[in-house]
C-alpha positions as CSV (number, residue, x, y, z in Angstrom):
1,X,109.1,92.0,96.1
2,X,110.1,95.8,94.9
3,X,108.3,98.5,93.5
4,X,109.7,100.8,91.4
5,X,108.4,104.3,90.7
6,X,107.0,104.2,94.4
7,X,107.6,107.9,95.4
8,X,105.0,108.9,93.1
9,X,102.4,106.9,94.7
10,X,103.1,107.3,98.6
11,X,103.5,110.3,100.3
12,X,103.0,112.2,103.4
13,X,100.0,114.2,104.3
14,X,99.9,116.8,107.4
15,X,96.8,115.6,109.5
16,X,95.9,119.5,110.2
17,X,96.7,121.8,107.3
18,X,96.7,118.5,104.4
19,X,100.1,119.8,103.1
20,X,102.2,117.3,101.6
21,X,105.3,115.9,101.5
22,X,107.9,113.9,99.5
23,X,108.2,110.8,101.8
24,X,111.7,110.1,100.1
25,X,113.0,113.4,100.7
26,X,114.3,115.0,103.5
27,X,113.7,112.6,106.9
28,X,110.6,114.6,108.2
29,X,108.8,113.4,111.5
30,X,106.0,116.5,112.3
31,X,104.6,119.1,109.3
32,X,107.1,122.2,109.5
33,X,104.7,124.9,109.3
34,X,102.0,123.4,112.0
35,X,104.5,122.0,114.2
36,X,106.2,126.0,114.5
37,X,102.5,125.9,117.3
38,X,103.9,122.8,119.1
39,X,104.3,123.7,123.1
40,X,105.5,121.5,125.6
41,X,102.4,121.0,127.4
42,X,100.0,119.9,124.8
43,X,99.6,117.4,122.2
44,X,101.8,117.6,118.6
45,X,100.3,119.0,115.9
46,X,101.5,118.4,112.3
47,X,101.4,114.7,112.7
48,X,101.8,113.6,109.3
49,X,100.1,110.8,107.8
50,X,101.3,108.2,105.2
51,X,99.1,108.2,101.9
52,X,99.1,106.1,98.9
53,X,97.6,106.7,95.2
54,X,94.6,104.4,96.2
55,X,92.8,105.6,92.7
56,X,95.6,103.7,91.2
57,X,95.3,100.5,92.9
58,X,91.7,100.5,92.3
59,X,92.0,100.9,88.8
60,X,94.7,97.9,88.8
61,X,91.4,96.0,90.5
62,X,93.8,94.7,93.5
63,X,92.3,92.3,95.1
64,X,93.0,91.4,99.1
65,X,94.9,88.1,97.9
66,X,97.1,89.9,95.1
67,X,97.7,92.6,97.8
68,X,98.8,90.1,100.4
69,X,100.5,87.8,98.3
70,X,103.0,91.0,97.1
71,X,103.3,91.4,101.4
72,X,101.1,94.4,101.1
73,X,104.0,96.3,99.7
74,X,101.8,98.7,97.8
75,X,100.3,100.0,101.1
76,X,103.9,100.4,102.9
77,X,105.9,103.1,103.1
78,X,109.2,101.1,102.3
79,X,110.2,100.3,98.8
80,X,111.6,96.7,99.2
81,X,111.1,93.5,101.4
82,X,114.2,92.6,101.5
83,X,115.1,95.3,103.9
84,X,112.9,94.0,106.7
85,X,114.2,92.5,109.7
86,X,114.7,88.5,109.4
87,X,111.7,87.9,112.0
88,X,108.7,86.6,112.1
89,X,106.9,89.6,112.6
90,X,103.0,89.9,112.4
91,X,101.0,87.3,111.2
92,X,99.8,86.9,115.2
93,X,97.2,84.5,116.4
94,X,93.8,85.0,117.0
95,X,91.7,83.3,119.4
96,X,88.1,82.6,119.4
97,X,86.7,82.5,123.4
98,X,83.1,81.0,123.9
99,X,82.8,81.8,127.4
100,X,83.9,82.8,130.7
101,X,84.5,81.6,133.8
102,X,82.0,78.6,132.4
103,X,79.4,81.1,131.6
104,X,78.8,80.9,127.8
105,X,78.5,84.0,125.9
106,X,75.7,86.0,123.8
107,X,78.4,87.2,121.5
108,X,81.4,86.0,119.7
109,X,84.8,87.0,121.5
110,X,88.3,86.7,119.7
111,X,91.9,87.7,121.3
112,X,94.0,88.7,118.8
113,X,97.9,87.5,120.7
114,X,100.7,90.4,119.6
115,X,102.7,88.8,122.7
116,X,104.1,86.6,119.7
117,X,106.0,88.9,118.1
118,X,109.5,89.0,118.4
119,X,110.0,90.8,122.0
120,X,106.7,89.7,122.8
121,X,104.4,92.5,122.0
122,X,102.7,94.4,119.5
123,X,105.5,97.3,118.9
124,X,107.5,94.7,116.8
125,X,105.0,96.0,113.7
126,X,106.4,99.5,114.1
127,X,110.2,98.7,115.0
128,X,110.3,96.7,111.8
129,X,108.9,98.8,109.3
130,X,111.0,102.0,110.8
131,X,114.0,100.0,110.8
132,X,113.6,98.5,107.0
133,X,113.1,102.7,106.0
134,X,116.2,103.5,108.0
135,X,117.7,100.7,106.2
136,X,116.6,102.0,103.0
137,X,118.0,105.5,103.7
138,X,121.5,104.7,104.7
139,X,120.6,104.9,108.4
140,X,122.4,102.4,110.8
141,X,121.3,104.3,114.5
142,X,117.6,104.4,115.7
143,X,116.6,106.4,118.9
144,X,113.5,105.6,120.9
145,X,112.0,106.7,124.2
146,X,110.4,104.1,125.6
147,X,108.5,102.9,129.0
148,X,109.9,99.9,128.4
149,X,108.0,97.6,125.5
150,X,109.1,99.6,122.5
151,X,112.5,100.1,123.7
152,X,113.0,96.2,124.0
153,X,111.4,96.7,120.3
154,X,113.7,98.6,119.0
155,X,116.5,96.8,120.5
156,X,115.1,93.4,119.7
157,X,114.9,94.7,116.0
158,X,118.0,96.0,115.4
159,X,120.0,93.4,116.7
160,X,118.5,91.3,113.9
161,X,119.2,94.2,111.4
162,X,122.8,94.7,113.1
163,X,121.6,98.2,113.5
164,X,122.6,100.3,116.6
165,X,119.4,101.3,119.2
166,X,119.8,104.1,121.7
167,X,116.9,103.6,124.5
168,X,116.1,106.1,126.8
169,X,113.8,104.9,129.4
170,X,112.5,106.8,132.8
171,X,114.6,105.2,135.6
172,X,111.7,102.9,137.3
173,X,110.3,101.1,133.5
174,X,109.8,97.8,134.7
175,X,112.9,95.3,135.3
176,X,111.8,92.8,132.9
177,X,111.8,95.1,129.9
178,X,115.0,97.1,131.1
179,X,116.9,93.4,131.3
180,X,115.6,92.8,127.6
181,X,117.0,95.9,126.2
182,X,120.1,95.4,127.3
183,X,120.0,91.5,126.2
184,X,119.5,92.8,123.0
185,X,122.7,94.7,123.0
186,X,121.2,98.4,123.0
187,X,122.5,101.6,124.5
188,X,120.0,102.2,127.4
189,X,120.1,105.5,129.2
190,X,117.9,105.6,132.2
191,X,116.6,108.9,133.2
192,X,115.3,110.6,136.2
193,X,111.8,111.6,135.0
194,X,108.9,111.0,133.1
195,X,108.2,108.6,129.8
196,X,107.2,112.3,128.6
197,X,111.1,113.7,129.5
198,X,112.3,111.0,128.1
199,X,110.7,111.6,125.0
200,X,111.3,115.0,124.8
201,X,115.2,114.1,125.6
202,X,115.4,111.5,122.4
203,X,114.1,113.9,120.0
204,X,117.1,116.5,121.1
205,X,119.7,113.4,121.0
206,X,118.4,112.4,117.3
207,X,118.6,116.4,116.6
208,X,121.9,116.4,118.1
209,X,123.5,113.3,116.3
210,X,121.7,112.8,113.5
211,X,120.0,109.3,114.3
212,X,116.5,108.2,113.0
213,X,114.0,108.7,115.4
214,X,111.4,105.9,116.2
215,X,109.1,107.6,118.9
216,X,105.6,106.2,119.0
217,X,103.3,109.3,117.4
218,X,106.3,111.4,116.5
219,X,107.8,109.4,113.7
220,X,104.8,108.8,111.1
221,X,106.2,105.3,110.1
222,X,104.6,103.6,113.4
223,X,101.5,104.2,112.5
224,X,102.0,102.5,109.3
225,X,103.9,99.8,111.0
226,X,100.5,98.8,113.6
227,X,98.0,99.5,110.7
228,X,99.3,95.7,109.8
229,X,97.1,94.1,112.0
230,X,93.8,95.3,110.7
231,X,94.9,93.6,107.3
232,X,95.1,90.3,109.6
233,X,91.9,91.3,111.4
234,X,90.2,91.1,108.0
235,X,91.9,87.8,107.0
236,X,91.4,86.3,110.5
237,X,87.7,87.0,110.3
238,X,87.3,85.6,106.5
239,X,85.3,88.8,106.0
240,X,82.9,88.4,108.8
241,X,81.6,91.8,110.4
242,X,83.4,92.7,113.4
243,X,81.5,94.8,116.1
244,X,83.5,96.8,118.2
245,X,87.8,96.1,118.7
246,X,88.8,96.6,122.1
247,X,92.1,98.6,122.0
248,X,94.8,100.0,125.0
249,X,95.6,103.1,124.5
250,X,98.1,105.4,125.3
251,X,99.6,107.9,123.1
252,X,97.2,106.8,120.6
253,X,99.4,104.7,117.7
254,X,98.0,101.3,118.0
255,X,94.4,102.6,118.0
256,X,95.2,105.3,114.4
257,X,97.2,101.9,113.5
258,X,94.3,99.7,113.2
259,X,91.9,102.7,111.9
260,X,94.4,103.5,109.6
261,X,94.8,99.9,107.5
262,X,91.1,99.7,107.8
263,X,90.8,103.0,105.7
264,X,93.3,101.8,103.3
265,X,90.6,98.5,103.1
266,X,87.7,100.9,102.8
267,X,89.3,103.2,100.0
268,X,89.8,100.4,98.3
269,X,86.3,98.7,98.1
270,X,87.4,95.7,100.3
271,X,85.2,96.9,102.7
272,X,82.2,99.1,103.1
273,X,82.5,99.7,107.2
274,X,85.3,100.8,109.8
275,X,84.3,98.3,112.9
276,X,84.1,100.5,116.2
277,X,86.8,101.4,117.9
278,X,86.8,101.2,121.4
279,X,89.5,102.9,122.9
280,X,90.0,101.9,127.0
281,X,92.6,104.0,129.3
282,X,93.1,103.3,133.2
283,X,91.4,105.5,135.2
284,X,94.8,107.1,136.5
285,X,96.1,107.8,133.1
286,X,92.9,109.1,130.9
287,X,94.3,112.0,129.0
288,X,93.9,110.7,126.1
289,X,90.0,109.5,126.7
290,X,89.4,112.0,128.8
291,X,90.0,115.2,126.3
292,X,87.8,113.8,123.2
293,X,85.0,116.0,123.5
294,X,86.6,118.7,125.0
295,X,87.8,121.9,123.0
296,X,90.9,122.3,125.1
297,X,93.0,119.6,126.0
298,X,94.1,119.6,130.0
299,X,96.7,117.1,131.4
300,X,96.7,115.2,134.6
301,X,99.9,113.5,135.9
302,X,99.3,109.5,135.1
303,X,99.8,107.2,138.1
304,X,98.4,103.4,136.7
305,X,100.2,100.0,137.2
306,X,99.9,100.3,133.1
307,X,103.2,101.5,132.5
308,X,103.1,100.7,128.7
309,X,99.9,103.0,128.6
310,X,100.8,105.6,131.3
311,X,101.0,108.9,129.3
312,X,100.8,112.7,130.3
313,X,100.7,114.1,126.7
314,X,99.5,111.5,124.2
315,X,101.7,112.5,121.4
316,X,98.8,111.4,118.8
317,X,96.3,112.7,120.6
318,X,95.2,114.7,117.5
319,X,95.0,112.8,114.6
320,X,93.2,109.7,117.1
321,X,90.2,112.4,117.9
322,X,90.1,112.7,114.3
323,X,89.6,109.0,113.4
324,X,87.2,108.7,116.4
325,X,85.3,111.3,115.8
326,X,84.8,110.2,111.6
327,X,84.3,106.5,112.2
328,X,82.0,107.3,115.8
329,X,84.6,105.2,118.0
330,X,83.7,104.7,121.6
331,X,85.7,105.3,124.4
332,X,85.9,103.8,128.2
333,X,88.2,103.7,131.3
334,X,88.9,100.9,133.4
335,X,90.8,101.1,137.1
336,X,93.7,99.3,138.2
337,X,91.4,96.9,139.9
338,X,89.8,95.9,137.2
339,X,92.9,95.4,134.7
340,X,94.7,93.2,137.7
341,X,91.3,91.5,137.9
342,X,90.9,91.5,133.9
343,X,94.3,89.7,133.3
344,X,93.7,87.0,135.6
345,X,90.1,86.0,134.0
346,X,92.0,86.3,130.2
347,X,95.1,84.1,131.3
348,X,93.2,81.3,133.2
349,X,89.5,81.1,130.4
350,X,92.2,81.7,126.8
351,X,95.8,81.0,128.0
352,X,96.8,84.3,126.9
353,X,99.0,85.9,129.9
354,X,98.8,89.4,128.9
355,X,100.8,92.8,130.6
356,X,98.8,95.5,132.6
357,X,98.6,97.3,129.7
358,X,97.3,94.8,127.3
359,X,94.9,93.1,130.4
360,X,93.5,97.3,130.0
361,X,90.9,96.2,126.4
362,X,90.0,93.3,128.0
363,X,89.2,94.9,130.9
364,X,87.3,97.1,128.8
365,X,85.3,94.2,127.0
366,X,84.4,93.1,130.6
367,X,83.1,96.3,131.5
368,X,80.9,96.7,128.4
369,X,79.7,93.0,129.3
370,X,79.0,94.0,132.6
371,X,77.0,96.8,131.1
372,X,75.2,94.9,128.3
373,X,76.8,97.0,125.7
374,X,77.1,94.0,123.4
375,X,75.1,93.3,120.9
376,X,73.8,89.2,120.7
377,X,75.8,87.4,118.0
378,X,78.4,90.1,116.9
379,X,81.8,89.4,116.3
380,X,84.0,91.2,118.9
381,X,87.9,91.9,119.5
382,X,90.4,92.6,122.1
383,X,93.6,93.5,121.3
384,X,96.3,91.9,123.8
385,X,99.2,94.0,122.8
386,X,101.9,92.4,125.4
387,X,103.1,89.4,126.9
388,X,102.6,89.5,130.8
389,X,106.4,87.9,131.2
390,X,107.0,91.5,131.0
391,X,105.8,92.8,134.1
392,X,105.5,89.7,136.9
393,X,105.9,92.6,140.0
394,X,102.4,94.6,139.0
395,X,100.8,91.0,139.9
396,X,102.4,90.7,143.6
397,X,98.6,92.2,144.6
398,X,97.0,89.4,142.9
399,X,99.1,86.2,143.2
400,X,99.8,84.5,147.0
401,X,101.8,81.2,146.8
402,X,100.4,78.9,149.7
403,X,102.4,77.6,151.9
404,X,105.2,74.4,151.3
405,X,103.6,71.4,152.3
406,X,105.5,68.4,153.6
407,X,105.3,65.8,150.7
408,X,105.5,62.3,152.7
409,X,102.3,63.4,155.5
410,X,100.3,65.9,153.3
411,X,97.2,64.1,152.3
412,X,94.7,66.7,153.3
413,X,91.9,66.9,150.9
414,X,92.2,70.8,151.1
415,X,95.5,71.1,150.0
416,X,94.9,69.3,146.8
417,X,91.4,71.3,145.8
């Protein structure tokens, strides 16, 4: 399905001065003028946010159903379908999850499975919708600093687009997603620092050369691209009320993501409430979390077995206070502990074997049950953004093989339960 006539109805907006921008114009990734303040220690400002001519839509009366049946296309930043990656991407399972450990619960719980995307977590939703723009503007090489999941994105992506993917990843990202990226047939460029120098490297290199950058909360399209799963959210639910979503954060994307199709829902009259938010962090890596209420953001080196979430200067920081603050989310942190312990409950009471990183919201949902922070017959979500395939070595605390038995004289009851 096309749409003609779309750059009228979808532009850019900067999340600090409201400027705006042609989105078909000249490739922009951070508002000119506000990002001139930008220094190397704190958060971006001038993200730019992706807005549509919602007056218009509601005066055509679109309904959910006409909205899905066109794909949504109206609330994307991309002109065509056809110049989306041949994937299944999206369109993830959700899980309902009664009870725990054999305990029932007071509360409805759902897990809502990104590990099925393509590369097996939830970055697919970006990598495709970036990689259908690039495709739409002529673009065939996409750079991306990664920790490891949305480098195997990217990769994963543009091997199905027979696009070229440049991945710069700090030196110790996790085996597993390293060996992916290169499967995929990427350039991979290890480094010898941080997830934040490596950032700040692939933003020079798409400078230098002229390739489309995809950087989570640098390049405006991700958001967009993550938003998708609060249309499925609403779908999945069949219009039910949903309590609070438990989300991983990092830098901040999937969180706005999920706030930001919401909004699109709201301004158009689907619905009349933005669920809460929960936002959960490790311990060891809070910056994000940590700096909501205060009026000068301070970074602390990250150190969690979370690599997918282990960030020094959450590169959305910004525009994520700004939806929390509006739409009163809630924020929590969780310790390594807990998101080793948290994983192992989610894979053996749902079947859902979920990365550090992802095992981080439901480690969060456990907390607040602990706590009795849920409310008695409300609908609530986790968000498991990656498959735990992805890092087996963050579980060598956790898992202890018993011994080899001798199979022709080992009939002890023991062994067996």
């Amino acid at each position: 399905m096309t749409r003609a006539g779309k750059s009228s109805t979808v532009f850019f907006e900067c999340s600090d001065c409201e400027r705006q921008f042609d989105l078909h114009g000249e490739i922009l990734y951070l508002c000119p003028s506000c990002s001139q303040e930008n220094i190397a220690t704190q958060p971006p400002r001038g993200v730019l946010k992706t807005c549509y001519d919602y007056g218009l839509l509601r005066k055509k009366k679109a309904t959910f159903t006409e909205l899905k049946n066109d794909g949504f296309i109206d609330l994307l930043p991309i002109s065509d379908h056809a110049c989306k990656p041949p994937l299944r991407v999206g369109n993830t399972p959700l899980y309902s999850c009664h009870a725990l450990d054999g305990k029932a619960l007071h509360y409805y719980l759902y897990v809502k499975d990104d590990s099925q995307n393509p590369s097996f977590s939830y970055k697919d939703r970006a990598s495709a919708l970036v990689a259908a723009f690039a495709k739409e503007r002529g673009i065939n090489t996409i750079v991306a600093a990664s920790t490891g999941n949305a480098g195997s994105s990217i990769a994963c992506i543009c091997a199905a687009m027979q696009q070229n993917a440049v991945v710069i990843v700090p030196e110790n990202a996790p085996q597993a997603k390293i060996s992916q990226i290169m499967m995929y047939g990427a350039h991979i460029v290890p480094v010898k620092g941080t997830y934040d120098q490596a950032f700040d490297l692939s933003i020079r290199v798409s400078e230098r050369f002229g390739w489309y950058n995809r950087n989570t909360g640098y390049n405006p399209l991700t958001i967009e691209g993550k938003k998708t799963a609060a249309y499925e959210l609403y779908e999945q639910m069949m219009g039910r009320t949903i309590g609070h979503i438990f989300v991983p954060v990092g830098d901040g994307v999937i969180i706005t993501g999920l706030y930001k199709g919401f909004e699109d829902l709201l301004h158009l009259g689907i619905i009349d409430k933005i669920p809460i938010m929960v936002a959960v962090q490790a311990e060891k890596s809070d910056n994000l979390v940590r700096n909501l209420r205060r009026s000068q953001f301070e970074s602390m080196p990250s150190d969690t077995i979370a690599d997918s979430i282990s960030v020094d200067i959450p590169r959305n920081f910004l525009l994520t206070k700004q939806y929390m603050l509006k739409y009163h989310g809630e924020a929590i942190t969780v310790s390594d502990t807990d998101i080793l312990s948290a994983s192992s409950i989610l894979a053996r009471n749902t079947g859902v074997f979920a990365e550090p990183a992802a095992a981080a919201a439901f480690a969060g949902l456990l907390k607040y049950h602990r706590e009795d922070r849920i409310e008695p017959g409300t609908h609530n979500i986790v968000m498991s953004t990656g498959s735990g395939l992805k890092d087996l070595k963050s579980l060598d605390k956790i898992i202890h093989l018993p011994e080899a038995i001798d199979p022709d004289t080992s009939f002890s009851e023991s062994i067996w339960k």
